[in-house]
PyMOL CGO cylinders between C-alpha atoms (Angstrom):
from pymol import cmd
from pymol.cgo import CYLINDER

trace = [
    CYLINDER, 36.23, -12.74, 49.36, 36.68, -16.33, 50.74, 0.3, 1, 1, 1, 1, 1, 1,
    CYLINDER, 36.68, -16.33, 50.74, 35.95, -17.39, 54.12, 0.3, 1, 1, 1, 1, 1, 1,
    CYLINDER, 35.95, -17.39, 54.12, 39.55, -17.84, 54.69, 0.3, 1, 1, 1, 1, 1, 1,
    CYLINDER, 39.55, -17.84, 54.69, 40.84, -14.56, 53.66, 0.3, 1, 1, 1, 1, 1, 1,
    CYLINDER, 40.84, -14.56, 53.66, 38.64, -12.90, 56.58, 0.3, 1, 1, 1, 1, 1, 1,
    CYLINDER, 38.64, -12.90, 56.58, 40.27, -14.88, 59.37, 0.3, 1, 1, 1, 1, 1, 1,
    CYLINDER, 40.27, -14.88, 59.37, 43.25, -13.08, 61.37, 0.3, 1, 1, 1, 1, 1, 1,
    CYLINDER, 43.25, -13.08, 61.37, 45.01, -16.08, 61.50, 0.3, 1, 1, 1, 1, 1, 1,
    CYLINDER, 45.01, -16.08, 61.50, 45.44, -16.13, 57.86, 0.3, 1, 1, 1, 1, 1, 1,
    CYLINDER, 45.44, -16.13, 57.86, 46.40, -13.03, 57.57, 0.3, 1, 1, 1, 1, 1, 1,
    CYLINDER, 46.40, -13.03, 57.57, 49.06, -13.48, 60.06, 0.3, 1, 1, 1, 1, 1, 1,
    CYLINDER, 49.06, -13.48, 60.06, 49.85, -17.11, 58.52, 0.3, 1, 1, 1, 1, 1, 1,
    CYLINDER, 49.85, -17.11, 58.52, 50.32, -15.20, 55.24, 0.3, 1, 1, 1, 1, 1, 1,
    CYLINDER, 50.32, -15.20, 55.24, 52.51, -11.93, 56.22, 0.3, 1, 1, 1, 1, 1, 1,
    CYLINDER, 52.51, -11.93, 56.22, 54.98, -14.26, 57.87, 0.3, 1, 1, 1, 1, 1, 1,
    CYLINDER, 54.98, -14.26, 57.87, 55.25, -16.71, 55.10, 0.3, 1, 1, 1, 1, 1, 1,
    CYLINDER, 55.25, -16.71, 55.10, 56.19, -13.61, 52.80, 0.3, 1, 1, 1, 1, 1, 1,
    CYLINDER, 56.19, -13.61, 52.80, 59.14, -12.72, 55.15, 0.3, 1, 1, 1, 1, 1, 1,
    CYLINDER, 59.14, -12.72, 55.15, 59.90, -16.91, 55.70, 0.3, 1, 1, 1, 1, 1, 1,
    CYLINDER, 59.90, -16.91, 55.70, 60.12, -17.14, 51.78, 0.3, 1, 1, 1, 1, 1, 1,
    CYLINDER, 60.12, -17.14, 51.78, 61.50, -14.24, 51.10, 0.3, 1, 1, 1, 1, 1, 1,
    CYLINDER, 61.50, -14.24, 51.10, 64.49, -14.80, 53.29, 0.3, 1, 1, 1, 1, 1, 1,
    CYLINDER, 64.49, -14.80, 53.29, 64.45, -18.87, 51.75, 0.3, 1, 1, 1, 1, 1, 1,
    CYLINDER, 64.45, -18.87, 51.75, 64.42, -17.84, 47.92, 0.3, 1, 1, 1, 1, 1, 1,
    CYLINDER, 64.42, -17.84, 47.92, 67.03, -15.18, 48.52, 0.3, 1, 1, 1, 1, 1, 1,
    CYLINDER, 67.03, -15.18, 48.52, 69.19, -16.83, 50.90, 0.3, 1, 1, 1, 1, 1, 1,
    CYLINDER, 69.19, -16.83, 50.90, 71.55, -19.14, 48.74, 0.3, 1, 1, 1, 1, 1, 1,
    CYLINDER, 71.55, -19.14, 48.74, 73.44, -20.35, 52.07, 0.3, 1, 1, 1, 1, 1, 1,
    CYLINDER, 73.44, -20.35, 52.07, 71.18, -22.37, 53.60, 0.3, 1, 1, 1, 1, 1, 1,
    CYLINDER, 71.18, -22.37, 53.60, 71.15, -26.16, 53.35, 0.3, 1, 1, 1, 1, 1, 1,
    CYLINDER, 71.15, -26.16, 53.35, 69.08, -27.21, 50.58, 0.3, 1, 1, 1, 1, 1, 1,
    CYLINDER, 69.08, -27.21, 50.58, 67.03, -30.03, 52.41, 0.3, 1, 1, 1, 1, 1, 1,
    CYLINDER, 67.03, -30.03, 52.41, 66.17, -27.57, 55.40, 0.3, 1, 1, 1, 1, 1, 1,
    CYLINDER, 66.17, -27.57, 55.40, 64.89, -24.89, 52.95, 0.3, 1, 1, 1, 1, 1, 1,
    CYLINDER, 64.89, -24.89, 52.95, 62.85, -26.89, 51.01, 0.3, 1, 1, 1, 1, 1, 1,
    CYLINDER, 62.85, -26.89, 51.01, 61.72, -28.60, 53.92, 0.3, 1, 1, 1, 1, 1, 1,
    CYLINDER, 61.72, -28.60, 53.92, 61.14, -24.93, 55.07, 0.3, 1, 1, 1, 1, 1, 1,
    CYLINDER, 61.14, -24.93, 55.07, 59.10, -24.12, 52.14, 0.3, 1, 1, 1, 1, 1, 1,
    CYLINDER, 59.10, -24.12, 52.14, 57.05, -26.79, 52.40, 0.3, 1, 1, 1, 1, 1, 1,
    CYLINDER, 57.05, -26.79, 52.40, 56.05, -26.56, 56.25, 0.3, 1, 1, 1, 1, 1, 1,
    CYLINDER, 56.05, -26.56, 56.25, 55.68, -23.08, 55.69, 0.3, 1, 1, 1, 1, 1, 1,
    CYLINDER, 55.68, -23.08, 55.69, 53.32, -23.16, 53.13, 0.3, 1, 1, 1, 1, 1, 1,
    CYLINDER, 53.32, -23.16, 53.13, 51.49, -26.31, 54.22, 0.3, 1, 1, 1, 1, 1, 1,
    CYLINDER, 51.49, -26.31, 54.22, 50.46, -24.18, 57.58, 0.3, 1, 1, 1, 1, 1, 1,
    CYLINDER, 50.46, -24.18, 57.58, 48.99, -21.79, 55.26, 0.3, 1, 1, 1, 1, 1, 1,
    CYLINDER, 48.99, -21.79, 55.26, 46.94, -24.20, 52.81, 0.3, 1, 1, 1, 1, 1, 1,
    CYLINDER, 46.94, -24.20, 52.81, 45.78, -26.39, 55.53, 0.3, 1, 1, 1, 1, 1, 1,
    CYLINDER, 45.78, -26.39, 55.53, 44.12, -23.27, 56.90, 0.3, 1, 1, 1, 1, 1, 1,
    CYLINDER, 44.12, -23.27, 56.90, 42.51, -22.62, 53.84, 0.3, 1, 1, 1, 1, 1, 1,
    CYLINDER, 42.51, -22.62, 53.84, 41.45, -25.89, 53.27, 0.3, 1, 1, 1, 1, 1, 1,
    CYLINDER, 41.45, -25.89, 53.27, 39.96, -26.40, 56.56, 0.3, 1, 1, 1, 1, 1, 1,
    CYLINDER, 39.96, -26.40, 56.56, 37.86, -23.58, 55.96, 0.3, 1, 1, 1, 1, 1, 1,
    CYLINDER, 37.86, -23.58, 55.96, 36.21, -24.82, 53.68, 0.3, 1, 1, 1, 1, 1, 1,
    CYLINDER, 36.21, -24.82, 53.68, 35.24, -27.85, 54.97, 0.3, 1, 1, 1, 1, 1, 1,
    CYLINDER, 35.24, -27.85, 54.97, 31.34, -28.12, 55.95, 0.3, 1, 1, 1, 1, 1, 1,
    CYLINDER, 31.34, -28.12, 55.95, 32.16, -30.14, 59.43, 0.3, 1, 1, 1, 1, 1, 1,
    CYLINDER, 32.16, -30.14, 59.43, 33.56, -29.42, 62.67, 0.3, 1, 1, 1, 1, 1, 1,
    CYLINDER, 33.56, -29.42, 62.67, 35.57, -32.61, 62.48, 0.3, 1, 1, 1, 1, 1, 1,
    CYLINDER, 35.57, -32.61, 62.48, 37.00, -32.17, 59.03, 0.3, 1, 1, 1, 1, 1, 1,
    CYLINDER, 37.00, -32.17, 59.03, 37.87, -28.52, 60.06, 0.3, 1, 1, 1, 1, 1, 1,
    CYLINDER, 37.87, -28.52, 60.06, 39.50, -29.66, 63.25, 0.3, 1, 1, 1, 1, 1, 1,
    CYLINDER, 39.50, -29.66, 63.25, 41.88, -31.73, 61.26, 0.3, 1, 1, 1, 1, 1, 1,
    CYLINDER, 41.88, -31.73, 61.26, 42.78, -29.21, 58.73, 0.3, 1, 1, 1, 1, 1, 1,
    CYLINDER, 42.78, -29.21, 58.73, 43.84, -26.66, 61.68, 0.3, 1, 1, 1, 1, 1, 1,
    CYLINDER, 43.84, -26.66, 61.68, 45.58, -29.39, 63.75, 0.3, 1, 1, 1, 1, 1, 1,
    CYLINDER, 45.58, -29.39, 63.75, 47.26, -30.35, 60.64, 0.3, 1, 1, 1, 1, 1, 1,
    CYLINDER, 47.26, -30.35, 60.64, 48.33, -26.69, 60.11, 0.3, 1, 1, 1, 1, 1, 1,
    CYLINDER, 48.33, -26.69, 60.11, 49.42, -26.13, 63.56, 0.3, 1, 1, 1, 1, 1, 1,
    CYLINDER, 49.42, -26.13, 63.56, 51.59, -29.10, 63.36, 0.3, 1, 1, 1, 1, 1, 1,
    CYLINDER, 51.59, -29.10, 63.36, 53.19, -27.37, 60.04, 0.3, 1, 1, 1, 1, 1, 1,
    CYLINDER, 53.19, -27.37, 60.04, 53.59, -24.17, 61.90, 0.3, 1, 1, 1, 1, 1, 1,
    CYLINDER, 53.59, -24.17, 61.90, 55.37, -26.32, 64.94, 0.3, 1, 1, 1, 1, 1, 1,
    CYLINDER, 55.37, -26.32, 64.94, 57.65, -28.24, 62.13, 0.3, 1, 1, 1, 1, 1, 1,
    CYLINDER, 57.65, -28.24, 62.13, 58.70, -24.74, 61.06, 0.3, 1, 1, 1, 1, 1, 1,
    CYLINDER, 58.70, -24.74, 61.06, 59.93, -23.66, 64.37, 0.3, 1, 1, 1, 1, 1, 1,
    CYLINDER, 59.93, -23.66, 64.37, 61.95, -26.63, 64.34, 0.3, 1, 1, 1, 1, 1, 1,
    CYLINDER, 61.95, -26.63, 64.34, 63.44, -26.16, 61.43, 0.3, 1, 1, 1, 1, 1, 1,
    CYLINDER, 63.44, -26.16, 61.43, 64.19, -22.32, 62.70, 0.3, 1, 1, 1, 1, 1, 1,
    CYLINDER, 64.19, -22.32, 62.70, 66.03, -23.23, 65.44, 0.3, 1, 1, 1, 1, 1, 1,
    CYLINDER, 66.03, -23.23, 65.44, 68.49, -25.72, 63.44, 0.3, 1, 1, 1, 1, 1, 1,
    CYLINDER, 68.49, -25.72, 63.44, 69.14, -22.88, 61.61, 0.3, 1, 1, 1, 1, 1, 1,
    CYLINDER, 69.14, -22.88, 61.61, 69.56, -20.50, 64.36, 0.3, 1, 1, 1, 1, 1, 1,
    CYLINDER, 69.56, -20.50, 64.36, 71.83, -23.56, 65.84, 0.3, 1, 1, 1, 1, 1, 1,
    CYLINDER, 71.83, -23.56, 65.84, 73.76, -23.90, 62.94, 0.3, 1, 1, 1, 1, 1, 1,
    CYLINDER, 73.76, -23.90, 62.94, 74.09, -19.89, 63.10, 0.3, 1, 1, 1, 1, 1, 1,
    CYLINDER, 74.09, -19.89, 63.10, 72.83, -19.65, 59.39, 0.3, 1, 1, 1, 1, 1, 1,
    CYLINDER, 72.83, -19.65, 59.39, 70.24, -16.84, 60.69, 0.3, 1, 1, 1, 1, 1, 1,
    CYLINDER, 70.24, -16.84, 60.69, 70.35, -13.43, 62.50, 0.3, 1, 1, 1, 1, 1, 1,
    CYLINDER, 70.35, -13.43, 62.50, 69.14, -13.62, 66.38, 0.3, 1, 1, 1, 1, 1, 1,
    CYLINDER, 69.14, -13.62, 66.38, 66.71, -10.83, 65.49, 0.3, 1, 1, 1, 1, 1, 1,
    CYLINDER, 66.71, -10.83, 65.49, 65.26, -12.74, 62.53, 0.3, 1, 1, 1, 1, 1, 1,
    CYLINDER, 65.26, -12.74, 62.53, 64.88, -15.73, 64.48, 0.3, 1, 1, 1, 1, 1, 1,
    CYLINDER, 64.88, -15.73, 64.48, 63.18, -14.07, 67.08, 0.3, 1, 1, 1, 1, 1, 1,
    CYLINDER, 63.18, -14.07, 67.08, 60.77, -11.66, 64.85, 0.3, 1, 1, 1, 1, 1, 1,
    CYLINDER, 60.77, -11.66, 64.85, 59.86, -15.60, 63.13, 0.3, 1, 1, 1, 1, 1, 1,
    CYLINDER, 59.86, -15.60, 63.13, 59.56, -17.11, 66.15, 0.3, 1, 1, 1, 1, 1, 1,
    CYLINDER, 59.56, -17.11, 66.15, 57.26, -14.98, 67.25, 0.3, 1, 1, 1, 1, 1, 1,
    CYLINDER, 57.26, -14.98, 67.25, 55.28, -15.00, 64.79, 0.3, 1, 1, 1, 1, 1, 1,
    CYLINDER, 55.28, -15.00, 64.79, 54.64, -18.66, 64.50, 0.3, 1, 1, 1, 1, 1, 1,
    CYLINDER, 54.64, -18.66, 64.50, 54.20, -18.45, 68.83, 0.3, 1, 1, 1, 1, 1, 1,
    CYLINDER, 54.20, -18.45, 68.83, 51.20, -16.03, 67.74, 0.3, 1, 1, 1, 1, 1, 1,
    CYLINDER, 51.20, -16.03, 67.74, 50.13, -17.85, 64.99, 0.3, 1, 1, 1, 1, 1, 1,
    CYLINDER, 50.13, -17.85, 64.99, 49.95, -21.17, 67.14, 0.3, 1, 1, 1, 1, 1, 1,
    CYLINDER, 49.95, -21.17, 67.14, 48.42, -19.67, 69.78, 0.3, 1, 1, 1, 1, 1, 1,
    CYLINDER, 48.42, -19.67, 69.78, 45.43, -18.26, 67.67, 0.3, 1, 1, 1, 1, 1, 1,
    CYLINDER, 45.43, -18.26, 67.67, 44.77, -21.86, 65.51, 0.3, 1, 1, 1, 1, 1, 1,
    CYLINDER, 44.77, -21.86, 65.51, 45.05, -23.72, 69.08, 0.3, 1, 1, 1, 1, 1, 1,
    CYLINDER, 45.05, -23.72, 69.08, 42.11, -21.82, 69.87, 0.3, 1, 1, 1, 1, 1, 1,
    CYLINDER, 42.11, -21.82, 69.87, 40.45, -22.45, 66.49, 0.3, 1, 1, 1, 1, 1, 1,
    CYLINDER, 40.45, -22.45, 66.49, 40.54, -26.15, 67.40, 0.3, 1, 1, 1, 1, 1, 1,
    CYLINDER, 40.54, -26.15, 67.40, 39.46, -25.42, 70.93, 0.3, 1, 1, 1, 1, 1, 1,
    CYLINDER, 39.46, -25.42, 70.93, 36.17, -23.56, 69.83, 0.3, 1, 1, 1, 1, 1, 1,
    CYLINDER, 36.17, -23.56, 69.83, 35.68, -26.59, 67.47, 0.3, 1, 1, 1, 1, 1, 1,
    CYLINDER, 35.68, -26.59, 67.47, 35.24, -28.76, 70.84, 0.3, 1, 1, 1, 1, 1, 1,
    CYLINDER, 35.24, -28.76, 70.84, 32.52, -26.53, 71.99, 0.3, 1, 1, 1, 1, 1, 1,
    CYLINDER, 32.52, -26.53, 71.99, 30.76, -25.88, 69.27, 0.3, 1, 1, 1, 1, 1, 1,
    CYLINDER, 30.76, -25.88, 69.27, 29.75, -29.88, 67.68, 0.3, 1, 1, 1, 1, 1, 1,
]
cmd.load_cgo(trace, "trace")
């Protein structure tokens, strides 16, 4: 098993992106540009997790998480033009949302330990 696969946060990173990409592949009526762009941030949160594990310092780590946190906060963007545009059910948007609140909350303090620790 990889360092990565034992964190929470990826776990939680990677149960959400099944529903996010489930709903984008089968979804035919969203804009194409914002579900791509959906895609993307969506996976990027999760690979820039992975990556950061797996880098040896606390500064190269750091950046990997920020970098994933700013994916995850690109994503909620994107949700709510969709939820503005009415393209997606309130309680989809809010079981998402909630998700990515969770999952921001737990790589913000990721990044926080990396302060303390080197």
């Amino acid at each position: 098993m990889f360092d990565f696969e034992k964190l929470d946060v990826y776990q939680e990173i990677r149960s959400l992106n099944t529903k996010v990409l489930y709903m984008l592949f089968t979804r035919k009526d969203f804009d194409s540009y914002l579900s791509d762009q959906f895609k993307r941030a969506s996976l990027n949160a999760l690979l820039n997790l992975a990556e950061g594990t797996g880098r040896m310092t606390n500064a190269d780590k750091k950046r990997f998480y920020i970098t994933a946190r700013s994916s995850v906060f690109e994503c909620v963007a994107i949700l709510q033009v969709l939820s503005d545009m009415g393209s997606i059910e309130p309680s989809m948007y809010e079981e998402i949302y909630k998700g990515y609140d969770k999952i921001s909350r737990m790589l913000l303090g990721m990044i926080r330990s990396l302060d303390t620790n080197g």
